[in-house]
N, C-alpha and C positions, 0 to 999 in steps of 0.2 A: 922046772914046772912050778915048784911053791914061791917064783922070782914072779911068774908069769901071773900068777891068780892075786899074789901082792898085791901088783901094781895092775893088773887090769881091771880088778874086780873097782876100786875107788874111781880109775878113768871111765868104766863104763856110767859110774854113778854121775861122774861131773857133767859127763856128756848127757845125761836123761835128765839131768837139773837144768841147763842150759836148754834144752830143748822145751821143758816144760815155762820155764821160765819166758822164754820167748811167746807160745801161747796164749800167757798171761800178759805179756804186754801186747799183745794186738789186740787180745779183747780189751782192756785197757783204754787204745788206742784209740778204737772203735766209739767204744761211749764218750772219751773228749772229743771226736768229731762231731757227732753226735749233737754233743752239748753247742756246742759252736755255731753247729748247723741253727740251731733252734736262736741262742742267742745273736746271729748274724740275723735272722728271720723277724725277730722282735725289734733289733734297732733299723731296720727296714721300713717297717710300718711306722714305727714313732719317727723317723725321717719323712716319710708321706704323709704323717699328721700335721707334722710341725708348719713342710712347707706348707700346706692345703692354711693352717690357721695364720702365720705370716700372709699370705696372697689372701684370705679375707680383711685381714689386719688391717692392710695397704689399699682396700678396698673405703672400710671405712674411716679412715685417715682421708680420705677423699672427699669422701659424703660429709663429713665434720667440716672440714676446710671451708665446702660451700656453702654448708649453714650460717659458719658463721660471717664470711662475705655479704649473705643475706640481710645479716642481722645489721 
């Protein structure tokens, strides 16, 4: 009996540490999704800025060209 509470009492513990522990990395987990989410969603937009300024860019690279043709 005093074999049994030995060694079960510190297994029980290891086992509620591992468990708690676990918890704590999903919430964890959770928030660096999270972040990712958010930072995937910002180089998203600055991807649609960029192209949008390049496709004006190239617009006026255009309008230049036949000014100076003109001139």
């Amino acid at each position: 009996m005093h074999d049994t509470i030995t060694v079960g009492i510190p297994v029980l513990a290891i086992l509620f540490g591992i468990l708690y522990n676990q918890r704590g990395l999903d919430r964890l987990e959770g928030r660096v999704d999270s972040g990712f989410d958010r930072l995937e969603k910002r180089m998203d937009t600055m991807q649609a800025d960029l192209s949008r300024f390049y496709q004006i860019l190239g617009e006026h690279s255009g309008k230049i060209e036949m000014l100076q043709k003109k001139s």
